[in-house]
C-alpha beads as a LAMMPS data file, in Angstrom:
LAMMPS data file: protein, C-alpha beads

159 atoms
158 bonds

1 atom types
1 bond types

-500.0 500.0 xlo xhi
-500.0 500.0 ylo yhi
-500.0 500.0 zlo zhi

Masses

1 110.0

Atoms # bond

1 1 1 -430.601 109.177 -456.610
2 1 1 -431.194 105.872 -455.253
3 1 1 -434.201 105.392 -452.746
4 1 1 -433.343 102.803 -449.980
5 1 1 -437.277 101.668 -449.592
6 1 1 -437.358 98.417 -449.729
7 1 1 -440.626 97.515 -451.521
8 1 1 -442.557 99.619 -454.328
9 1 1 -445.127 100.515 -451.881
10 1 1 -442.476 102.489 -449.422
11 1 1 -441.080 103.791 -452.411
12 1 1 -443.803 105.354 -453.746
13 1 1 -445.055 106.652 -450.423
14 1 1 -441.593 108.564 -450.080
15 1 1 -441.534 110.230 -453.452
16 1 1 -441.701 114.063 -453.881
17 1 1 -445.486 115.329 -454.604
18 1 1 -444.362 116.807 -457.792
19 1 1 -443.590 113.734 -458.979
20 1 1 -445.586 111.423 -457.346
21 1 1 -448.498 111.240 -460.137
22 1 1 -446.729 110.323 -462.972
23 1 1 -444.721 107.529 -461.455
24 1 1 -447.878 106.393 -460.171
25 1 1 -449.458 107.289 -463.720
26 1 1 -446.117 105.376 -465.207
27 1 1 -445.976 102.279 -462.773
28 1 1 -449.636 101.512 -463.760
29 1 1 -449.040 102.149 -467.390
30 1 1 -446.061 99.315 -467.160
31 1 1 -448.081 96.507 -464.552
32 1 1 -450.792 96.851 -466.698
33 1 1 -448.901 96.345 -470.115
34 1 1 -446.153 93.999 -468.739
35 1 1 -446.044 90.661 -470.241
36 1 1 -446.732 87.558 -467.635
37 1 1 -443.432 86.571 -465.849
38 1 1 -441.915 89.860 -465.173
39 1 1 -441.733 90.994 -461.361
40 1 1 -441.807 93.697 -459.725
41 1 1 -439.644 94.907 -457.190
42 1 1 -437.469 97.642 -455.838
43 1 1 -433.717 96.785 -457.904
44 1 1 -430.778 99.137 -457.546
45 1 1 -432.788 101.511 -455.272
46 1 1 -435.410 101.745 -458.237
47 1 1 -438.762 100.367 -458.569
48 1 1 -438.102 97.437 -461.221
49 1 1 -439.058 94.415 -462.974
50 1 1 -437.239 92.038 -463.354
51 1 1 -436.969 88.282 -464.836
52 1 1 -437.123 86.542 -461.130
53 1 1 -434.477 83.960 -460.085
54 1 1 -437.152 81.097 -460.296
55 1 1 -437.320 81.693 -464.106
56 1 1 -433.886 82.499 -464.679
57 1 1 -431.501 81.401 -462.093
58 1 1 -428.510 82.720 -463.618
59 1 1 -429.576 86.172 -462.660
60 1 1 -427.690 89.010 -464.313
61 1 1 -424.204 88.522 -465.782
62 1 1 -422.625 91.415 -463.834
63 1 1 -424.174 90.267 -460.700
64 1 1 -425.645 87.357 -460.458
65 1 1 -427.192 87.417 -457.374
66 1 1 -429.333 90.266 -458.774
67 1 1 -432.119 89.099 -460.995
68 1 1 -431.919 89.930 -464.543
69 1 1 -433.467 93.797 -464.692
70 1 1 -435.713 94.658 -467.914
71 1 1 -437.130 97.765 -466.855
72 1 1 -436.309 100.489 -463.874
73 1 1 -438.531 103.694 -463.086
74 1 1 -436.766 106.459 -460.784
75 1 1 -437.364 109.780 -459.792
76 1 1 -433.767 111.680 -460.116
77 1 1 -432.393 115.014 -458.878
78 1 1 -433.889 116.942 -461.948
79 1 1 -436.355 114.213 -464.011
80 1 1 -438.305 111.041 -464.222
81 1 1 -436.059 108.119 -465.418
82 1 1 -437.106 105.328 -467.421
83 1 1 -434.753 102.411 -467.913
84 1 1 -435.851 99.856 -470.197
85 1 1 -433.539 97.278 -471.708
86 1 1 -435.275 96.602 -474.707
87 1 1 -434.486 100.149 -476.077
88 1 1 -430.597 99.522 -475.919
89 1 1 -430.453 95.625 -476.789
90 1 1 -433.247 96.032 -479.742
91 1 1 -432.771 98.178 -482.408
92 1 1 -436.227 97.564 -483.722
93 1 1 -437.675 98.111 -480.363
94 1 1 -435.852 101.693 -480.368
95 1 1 -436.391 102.914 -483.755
96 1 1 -440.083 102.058 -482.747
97 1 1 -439.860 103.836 -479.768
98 1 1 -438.252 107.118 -481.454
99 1 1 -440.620 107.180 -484.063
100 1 1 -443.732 107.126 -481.761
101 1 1 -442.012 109.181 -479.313
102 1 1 -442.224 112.229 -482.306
103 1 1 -445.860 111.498 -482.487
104 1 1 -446.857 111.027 -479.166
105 1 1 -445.204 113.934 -477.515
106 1 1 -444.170 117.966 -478.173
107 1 1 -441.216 116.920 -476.165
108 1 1 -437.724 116.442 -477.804
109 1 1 -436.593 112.884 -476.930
110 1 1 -433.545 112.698 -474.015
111 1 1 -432.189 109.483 -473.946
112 1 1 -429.301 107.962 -473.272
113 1 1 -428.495 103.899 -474.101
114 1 1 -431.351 102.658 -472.259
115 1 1 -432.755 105.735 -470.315
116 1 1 -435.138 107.692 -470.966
117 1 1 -435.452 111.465 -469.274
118 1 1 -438.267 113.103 -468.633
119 1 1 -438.160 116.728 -467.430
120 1 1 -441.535 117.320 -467.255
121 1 1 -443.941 114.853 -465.540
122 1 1 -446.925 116.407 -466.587
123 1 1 -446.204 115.842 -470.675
124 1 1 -445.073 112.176 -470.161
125 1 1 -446.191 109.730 -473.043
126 1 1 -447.764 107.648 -470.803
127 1 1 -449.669 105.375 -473.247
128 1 1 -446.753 105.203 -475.013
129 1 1 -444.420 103.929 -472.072
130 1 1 -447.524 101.242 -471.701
131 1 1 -447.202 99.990 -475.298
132 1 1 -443.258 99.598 -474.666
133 1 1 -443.978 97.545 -471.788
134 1 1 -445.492 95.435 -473.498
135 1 1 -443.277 94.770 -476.746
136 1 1 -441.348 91.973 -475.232
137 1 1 -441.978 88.922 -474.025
138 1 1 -440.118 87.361 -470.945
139 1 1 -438.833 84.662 -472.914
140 1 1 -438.150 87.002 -476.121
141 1 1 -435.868 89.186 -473.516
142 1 1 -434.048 86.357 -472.041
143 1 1 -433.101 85.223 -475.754
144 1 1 -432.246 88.650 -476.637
145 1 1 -430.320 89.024 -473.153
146 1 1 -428.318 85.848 -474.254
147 1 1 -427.361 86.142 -477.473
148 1 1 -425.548 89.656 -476.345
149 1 1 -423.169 87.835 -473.621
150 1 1 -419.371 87.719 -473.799
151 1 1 -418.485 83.819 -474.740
152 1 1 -417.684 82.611 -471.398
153 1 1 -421.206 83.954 -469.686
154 1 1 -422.871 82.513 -472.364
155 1 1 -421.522 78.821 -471.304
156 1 1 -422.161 80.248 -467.553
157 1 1 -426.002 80.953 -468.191
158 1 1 -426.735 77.911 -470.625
159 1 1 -425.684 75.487 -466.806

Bonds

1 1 1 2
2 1 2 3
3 1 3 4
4 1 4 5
5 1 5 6
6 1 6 7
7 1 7 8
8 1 8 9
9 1 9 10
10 1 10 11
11 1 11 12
12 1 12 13
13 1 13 14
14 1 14 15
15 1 15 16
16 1 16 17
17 1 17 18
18 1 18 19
19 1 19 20
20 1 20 21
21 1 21 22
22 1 22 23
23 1 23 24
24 1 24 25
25 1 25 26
26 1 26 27
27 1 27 28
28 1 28 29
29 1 29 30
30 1 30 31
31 1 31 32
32 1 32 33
33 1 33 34
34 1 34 35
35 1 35 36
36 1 36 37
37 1 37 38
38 1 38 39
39 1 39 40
40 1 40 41
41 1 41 42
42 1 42 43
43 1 43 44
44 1 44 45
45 1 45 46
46 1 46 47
47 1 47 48
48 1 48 49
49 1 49 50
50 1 50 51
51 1 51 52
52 1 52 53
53 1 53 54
54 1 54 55
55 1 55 56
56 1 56 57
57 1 57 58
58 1 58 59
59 1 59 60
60 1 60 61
61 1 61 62
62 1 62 63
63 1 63 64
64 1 64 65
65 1 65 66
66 1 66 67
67 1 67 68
68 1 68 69
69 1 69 70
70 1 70 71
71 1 71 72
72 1 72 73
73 1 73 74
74 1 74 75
75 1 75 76
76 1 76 77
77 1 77 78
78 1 78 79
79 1 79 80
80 1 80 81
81 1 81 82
82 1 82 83
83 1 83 84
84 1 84 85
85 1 85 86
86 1 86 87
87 1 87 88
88 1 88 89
89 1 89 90
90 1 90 91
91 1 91 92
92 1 92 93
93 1 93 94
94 1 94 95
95 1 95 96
96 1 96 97
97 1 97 98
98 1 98 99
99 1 99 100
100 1 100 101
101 1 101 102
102 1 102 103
103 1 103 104
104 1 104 105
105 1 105 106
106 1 106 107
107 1 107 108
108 1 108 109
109 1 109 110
110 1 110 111
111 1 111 112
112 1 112 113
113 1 113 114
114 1 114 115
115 1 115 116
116 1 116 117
117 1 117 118
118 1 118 119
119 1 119 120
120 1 120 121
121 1 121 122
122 1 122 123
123 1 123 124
124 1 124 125
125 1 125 126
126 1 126 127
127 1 127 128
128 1 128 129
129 1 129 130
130 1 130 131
131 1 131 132
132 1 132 133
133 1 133 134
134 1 134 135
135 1 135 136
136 1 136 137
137 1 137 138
138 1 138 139
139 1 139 140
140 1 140 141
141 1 141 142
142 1 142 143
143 1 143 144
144 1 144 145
145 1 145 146
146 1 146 147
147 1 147 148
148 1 148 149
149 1 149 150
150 1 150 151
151 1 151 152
152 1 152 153
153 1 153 154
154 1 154 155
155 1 155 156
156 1 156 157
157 1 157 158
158 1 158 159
């Protein structure tokens, strides 16, 4: 479900009470945590952060007029998603995250490449989701982010 506010604020203003806490509990958790650089910002009718144009002009390879997304947070039909790109372009990053995620919570762990579901707002990990956040640098992601184009973006974003 994508939200068509137009600024974090709006968005979390409009979401459902039920979930309202957590993504506040959540959005904290990753402003707080974030390394310097990252912005945020409502992307893809999500509140996101991003790598902004004025530090990476390229933008993202699929649309460059977007700014390259690291991290999403969205309430869906039927759970709290958490997008984070470090979980499906860093294998060390995710076996991390599993590992802790069996410590940190009595949930069983639904994810798919890069998203993480959670069912249950009340039993989110949230120091856990802070700790993520904060894994990656801007420049670290960018690096990673590069060295997993096809050949011909790779010229594209080095202009």
């Amino acid at each position: 479900m994508q939200s068509s506010a137009t600024t974090p604020a709006q968005y979390m203003q409009e979401l459902p009470a039920d979930r309202k806490a957590a993504i506040k509990q959540l959005r904290s958790a990753i402003n707080e945590n974030l390394p310097d650089g990252f912005k945020e910002q409502m992307t893809y009718g999500m509140l996101g952060w991003v790598v902004p144009h004025s530090l990476y002009p390229p933008g993202y390879h699929v649309s460059p007029e977007q700014p390259l997304p690291f991290i999403c947070l969205a309430s869906q039909k039927n759970f709290i998603a958490l997008y984070h790109s470090g979980l499906y372009s860093d294998p060390k990053i995710l076996d991390w995250f599993k590992k802790e995620f069996a410590t940190r919570s009595t949930q069983k762990l639904d994810m798919g490449k890069s998203c993480v579901r959670f069912k249950k707002p009340d039993e989110i990990p949230i120091d856990l989701i802070g700790e993520l956040s904060s894994k990656i640098t801007l420049k670290q992601f960018v690096d990673l982010y590069e060295s997993q184009l096809p050949p011909a973006k790779k010229s594209a974003a080095k202009k």
